[in-house]
Residue frames as a rotation matrix with the C-alpha (Angstrom) as fourth column:
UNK 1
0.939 0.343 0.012 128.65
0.199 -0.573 0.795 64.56
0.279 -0.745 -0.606 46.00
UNK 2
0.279 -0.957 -0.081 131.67
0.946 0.289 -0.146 66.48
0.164 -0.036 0.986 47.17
UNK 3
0.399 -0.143 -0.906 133.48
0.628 -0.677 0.384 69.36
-0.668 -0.722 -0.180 48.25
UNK 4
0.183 -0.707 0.683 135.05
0.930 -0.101 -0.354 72.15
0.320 0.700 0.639 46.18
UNK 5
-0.518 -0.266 0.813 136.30
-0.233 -0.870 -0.433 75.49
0.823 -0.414 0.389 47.96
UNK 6
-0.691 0.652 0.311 133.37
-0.615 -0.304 -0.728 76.83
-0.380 -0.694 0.611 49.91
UNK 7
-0.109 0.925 -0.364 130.95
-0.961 -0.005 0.276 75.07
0.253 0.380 0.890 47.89
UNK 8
-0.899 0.077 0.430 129.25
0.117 0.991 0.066 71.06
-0.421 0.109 -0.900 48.36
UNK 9
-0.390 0.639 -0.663 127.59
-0.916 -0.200 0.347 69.93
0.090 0.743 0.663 46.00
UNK 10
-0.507 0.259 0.822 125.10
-0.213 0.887 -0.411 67.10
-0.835 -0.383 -0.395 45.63
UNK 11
-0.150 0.449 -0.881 123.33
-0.989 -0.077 0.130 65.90
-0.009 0.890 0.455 42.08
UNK 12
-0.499 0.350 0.793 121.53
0.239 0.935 -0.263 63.94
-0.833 0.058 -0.550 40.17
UNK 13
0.761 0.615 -0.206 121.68
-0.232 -0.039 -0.972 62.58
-0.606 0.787 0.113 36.75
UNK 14
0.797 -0.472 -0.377 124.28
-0.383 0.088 -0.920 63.13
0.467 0.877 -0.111 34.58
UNK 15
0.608 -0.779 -0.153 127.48
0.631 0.356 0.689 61.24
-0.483 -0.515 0.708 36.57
UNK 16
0.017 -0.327 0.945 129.49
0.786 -0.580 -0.215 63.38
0.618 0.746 0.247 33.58
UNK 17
0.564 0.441 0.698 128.12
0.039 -0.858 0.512 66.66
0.825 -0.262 -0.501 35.29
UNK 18
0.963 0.109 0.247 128.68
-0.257 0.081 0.963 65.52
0.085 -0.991 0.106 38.62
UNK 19
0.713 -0.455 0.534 132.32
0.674 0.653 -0.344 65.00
-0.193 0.605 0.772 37.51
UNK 20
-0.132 -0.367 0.921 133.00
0.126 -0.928 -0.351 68.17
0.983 0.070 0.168 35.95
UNK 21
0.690 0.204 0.694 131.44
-0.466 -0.609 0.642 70.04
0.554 -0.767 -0.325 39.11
UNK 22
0.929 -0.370 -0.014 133.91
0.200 0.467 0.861 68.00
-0.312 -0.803 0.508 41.71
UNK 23
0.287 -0.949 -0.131 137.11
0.659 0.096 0.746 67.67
-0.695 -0.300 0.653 39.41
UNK 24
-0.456 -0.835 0.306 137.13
0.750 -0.177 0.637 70.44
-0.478 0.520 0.708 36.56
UNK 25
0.321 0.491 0.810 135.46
0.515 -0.808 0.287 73.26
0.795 0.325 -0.512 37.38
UNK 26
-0.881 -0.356 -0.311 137.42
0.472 -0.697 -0.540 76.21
-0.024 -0.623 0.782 39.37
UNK 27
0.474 0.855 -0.211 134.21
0.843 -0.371 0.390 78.23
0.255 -0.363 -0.896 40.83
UNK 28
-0.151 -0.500 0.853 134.89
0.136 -0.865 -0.483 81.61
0.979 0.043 0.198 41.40
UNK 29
-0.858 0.221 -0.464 135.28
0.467 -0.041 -0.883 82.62
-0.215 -0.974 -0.068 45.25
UNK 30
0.331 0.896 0.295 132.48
0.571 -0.439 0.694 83.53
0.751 -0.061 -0.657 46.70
UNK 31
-0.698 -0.535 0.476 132.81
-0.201 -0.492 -0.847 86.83
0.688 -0.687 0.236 48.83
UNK 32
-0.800 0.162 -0.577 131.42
0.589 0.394 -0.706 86.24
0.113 -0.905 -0.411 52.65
UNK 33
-0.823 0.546 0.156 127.80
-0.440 -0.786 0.434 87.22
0.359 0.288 0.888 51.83
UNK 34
-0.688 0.707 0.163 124.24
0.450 0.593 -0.667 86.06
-0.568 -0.386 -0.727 53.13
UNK 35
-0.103 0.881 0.462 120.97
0.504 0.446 -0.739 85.61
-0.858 0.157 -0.490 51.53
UNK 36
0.876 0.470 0.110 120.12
0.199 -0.144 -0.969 87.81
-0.439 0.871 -0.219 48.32
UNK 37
0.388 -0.810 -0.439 123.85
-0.797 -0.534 0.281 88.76
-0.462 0.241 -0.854 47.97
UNK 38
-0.335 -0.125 0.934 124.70
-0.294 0.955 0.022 85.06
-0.895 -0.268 -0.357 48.08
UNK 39
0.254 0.702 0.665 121.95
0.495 0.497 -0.713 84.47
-0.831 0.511 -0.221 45.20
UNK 40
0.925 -0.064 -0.375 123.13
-0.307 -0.707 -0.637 87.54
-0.224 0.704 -0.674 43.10
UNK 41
-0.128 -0.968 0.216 126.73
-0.705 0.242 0.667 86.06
-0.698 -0.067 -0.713 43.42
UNK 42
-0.513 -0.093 0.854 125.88
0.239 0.939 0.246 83.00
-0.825 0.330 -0.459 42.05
UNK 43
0.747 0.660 0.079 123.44
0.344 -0.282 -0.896 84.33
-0.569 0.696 -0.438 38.95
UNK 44
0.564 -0.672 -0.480 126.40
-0.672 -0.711 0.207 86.84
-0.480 0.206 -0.853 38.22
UNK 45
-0.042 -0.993 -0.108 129.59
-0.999 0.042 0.002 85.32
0.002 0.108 -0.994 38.41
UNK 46
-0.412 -0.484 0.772 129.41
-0.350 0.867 0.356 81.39
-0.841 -0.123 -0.526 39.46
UNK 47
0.660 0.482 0.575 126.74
0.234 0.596 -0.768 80.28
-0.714 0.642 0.281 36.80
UNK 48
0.647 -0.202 -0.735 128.52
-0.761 -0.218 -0.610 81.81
-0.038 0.955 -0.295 33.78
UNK 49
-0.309 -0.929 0.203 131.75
-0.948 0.319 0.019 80.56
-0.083 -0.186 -0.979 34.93
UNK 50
-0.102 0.268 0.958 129.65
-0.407 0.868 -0.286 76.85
-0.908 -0.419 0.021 35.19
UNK 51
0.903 0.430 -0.016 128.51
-0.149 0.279 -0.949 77.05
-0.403 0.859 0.316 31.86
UNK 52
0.571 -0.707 -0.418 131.49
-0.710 -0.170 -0.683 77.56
0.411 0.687 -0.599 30.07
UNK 53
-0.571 -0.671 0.473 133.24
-0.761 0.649 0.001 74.51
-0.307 -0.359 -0.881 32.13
UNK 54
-0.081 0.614 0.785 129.86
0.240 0.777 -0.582 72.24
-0.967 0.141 -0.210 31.14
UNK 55
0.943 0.332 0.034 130.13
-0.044 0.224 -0.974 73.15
-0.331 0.916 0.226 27.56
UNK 56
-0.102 -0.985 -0.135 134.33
-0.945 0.139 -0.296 73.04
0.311 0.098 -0.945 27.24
UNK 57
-0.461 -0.229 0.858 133.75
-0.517 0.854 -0.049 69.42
-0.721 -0.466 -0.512 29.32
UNK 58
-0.807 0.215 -0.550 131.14
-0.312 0.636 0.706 68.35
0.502 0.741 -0.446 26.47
UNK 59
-0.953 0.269 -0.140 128.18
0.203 0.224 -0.953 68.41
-0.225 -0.937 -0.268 28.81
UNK 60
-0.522 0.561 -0.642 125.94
-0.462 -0.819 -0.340 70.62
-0.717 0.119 0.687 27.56
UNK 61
0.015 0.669 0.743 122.72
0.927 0.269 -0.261 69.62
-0.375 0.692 -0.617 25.16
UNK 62
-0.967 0.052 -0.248 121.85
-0.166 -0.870 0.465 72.02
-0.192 0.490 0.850 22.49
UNK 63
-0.252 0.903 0.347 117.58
0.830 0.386 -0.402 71.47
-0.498 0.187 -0.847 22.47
UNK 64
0.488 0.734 0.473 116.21
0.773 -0.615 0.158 74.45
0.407 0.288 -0.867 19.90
UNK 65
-0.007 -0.533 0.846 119.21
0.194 -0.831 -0.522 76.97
0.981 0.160 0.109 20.69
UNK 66
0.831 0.182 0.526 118.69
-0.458 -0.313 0.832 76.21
0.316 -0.932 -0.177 24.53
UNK 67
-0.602 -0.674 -0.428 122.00
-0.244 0.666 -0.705 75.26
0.760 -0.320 -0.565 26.03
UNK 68
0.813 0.500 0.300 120.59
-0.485 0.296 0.823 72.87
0.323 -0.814 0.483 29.07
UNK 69
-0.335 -0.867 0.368 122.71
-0.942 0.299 -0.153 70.43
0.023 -0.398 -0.917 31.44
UNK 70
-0.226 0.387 -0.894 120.80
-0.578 0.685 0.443 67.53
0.784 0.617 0.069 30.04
UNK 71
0.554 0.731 -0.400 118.29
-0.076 0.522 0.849 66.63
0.829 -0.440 0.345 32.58
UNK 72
-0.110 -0.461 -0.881 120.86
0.792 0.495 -0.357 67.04
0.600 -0.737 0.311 35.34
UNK 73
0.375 0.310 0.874 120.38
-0.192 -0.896 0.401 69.12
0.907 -0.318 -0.276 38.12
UNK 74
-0.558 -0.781 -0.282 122.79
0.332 0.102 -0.938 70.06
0.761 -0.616 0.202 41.46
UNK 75
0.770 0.387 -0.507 122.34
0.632 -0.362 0.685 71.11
0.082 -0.848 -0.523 45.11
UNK 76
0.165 -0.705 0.690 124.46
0.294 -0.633 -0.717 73.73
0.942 0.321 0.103 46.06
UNK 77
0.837 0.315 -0.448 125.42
0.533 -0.288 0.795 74.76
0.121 -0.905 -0.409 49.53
UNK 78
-0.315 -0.872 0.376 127.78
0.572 -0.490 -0.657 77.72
0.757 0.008 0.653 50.29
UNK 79
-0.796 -0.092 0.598 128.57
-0.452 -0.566 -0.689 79.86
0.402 -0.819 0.409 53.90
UNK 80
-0.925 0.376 0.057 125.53
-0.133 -0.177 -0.975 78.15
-0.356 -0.910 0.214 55.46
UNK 81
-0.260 0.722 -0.641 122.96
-0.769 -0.556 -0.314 78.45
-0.583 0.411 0.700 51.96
UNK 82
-0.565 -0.119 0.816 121.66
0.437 0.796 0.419 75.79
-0.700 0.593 -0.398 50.42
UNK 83
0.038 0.301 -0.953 120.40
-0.906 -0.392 -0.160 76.64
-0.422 0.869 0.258 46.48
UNK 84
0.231 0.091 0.969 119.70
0.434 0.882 -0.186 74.30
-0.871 0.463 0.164 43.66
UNK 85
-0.651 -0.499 -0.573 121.05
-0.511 -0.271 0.816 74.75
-0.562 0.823 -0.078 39.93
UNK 86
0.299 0.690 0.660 118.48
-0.030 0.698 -0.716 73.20
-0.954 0.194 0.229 37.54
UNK 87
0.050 -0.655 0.754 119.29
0.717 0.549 0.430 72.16
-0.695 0.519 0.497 34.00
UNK 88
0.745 -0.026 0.666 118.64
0.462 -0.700 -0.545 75.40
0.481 0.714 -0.510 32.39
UNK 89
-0.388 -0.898 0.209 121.35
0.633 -0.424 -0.648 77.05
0.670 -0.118 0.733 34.83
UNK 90
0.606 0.517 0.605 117.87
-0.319 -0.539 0.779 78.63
0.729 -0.665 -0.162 37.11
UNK 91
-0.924 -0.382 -0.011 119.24
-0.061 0.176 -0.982 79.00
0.377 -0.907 -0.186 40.78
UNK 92
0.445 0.892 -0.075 116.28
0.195 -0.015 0.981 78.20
0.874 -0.451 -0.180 43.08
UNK 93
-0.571 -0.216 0.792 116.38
-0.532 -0.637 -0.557 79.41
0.625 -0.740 0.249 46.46
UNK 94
-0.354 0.695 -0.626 114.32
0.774 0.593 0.221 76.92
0.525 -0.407 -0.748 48.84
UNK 95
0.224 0.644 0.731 111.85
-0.537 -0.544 0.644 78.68
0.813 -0.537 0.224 50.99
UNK 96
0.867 0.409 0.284 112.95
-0.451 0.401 0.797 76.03
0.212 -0.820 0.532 53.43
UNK 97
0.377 -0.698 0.608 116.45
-0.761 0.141 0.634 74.70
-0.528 -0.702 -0.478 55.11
UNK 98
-0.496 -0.311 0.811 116.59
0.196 0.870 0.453 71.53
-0.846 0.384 -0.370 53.22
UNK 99
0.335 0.485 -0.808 115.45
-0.798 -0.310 -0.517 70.67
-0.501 0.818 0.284 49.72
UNK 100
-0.210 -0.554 0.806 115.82
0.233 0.772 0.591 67.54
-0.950 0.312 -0.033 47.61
UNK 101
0.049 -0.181 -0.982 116.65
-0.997 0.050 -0.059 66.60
0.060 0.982 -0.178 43.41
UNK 102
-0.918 -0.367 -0.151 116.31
-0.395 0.882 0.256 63.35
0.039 0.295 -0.955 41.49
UNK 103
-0.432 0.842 -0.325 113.63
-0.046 0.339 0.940 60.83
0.901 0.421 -0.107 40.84
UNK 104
-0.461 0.098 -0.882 112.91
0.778 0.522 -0.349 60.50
0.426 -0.847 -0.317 44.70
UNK 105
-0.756 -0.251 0.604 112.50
0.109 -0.959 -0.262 64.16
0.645 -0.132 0.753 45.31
UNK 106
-0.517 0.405 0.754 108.98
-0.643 -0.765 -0.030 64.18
0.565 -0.500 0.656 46.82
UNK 107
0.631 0.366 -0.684 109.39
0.150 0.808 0.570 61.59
0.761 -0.462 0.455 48.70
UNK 108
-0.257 -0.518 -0.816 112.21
0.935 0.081 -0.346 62.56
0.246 -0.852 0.463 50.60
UNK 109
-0.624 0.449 0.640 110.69
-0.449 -0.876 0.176 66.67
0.639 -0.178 0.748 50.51
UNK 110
0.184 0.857 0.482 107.97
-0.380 -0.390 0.839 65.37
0.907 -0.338 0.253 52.37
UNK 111
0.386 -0.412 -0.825 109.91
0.768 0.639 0.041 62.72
0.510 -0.650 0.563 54.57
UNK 112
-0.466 -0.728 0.504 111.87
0.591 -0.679 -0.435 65.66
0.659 0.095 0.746 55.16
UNK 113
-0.357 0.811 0.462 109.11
-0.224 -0.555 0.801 67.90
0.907 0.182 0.381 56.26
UNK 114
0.775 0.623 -0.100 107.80
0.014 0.141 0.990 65.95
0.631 -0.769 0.100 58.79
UNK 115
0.138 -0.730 -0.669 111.16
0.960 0.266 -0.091 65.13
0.244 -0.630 0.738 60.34
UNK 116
-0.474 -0.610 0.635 112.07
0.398 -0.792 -0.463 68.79
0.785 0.033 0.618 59.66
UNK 117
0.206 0.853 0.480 108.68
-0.548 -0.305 0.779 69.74
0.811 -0.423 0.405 62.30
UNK 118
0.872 0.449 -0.194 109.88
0.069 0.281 0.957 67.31
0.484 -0.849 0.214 64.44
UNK 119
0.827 -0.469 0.308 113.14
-0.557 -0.618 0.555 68.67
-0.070 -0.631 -0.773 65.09
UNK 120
0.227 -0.888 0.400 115.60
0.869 0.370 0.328 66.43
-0.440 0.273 0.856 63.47
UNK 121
0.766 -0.482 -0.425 118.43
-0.586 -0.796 -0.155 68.56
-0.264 0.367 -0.892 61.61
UNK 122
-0.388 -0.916 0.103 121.69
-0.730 0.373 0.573 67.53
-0.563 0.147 -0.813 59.84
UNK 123
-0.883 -0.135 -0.449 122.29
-0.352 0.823 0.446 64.05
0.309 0.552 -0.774 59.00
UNK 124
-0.632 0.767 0.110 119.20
0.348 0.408 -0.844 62.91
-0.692 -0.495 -0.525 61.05
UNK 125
0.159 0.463 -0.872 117.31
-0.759 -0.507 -0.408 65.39
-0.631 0.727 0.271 58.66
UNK 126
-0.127 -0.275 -0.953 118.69
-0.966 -0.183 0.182 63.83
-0.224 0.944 -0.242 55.71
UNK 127
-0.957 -0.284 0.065 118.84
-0.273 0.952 0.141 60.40
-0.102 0.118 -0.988 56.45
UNK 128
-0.337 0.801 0.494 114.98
0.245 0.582 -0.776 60.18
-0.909 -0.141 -0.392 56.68
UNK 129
0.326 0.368 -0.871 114.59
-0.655 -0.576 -0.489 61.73
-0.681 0.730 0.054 53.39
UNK 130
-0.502 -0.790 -0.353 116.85
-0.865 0.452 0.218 59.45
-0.013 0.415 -0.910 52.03
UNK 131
-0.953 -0.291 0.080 115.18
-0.302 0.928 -0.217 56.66
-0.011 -0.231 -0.973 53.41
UNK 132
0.070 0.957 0.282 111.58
0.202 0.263 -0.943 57.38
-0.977 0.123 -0.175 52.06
UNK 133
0.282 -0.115 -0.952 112.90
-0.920 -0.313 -0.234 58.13
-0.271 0.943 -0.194 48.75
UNK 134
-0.648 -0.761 -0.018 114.83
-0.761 0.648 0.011 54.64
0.003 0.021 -1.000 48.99
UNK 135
-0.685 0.585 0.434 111.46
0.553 0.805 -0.213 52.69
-0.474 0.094 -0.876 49.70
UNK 136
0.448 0.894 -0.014 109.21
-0.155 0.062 -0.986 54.56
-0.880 0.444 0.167 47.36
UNK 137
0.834 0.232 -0.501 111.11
-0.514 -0.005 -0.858 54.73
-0.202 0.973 0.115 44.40
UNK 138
0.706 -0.541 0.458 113.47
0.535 0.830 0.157 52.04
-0.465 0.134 0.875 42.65
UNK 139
0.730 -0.287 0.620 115.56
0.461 -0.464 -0.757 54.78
0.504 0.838 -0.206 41.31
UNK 140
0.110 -0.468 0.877 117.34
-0.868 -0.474 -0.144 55.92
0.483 -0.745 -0.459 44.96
UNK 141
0.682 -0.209 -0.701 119.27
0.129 0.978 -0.166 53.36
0.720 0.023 0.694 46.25
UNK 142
0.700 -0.573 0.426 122.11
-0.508 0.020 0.861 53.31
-0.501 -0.820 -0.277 49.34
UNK 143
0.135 0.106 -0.985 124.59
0.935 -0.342 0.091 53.42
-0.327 -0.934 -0.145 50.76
UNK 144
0.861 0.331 0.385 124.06
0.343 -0.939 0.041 57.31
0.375 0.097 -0.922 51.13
UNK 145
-0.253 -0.732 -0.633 127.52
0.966 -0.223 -0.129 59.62
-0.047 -0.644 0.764 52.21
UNK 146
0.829 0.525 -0.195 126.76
0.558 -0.803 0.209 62.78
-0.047 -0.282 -0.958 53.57
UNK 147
-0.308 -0.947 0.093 129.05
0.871 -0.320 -0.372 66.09
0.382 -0.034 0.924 53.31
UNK 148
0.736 0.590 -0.331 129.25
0.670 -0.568 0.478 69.26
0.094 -0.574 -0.813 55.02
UNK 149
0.005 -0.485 0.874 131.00
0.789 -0.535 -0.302 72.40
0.614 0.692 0.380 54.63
UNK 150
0.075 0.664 0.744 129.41
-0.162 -0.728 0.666 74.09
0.984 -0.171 0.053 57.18
């Protein structure tokens, strides 16, 4: 997890990945856009620019002529947006403020959820997600460090 420009990222899986994406990948700026511009930015211009730093870093899987980020997959948050990268290089768009990755995922999504209904936000948001992912599954583990850009 970590800052680069405008962007913070969060992942899970490859530590490798999560690596590149912090120390040795320049991201192209992003110009001061909101919602579909935002998404078209990133399709366009940041993904190539990702790939080619995950296959120059030695990241990349070749499965049947698919390049993938081998089972890893990022949050993304830029100007305010949060997005996900999945290992084919899809951007998702959440339909909702928050959004989790990793083996925990729909445990803290739903932890999330309720908190999100009762008016937590931020870290308060996150921390309960965290912390039903942490007691259902033996794969998500503390201590948790939160970043913000925003």
């Amino acid at each position: 997890m970590g800052i680069v420009g405008e962007y913070v990222f969060g992942y899970s899986g490859s530590y490798r990945m999560g690596q590149v994406l912090l120390y040795d990948f320049d991201p192209p700026e992003p110009d001061r856009k909101t919602g579909p511009e935002v998404f078209e930015f990133l399709v366009t211009e940041f993904i190539p620019t990702l790939r080619e730093a995950m296959s120059g870093a030695g990241v990349t899987k070749l499965d049947s002529s698919v390049e993938e980020l081998g089972g890893a997959n990022f949050l993304l948050g830029v100007y305010g947006h949060l997005f996900y990268v999945d290992d084919d290089y899809q951007v998702g768009w959440p339909s909702t403020p928050y959004w989790s990755i990793g083996s925990g995922r729909e445990y803290a999504t739903g932890a999330m959820y309720t908190a999100y209904k009762a008016k937590k936000r931020g870290e308060d948001l996150l921390s309960v997600g965290l912390t039903a992912a942490e007691a259902f599954n033996s794969g998500v583990g503390g201590p948790f460090t939160y970043e913000s850009n925003y």
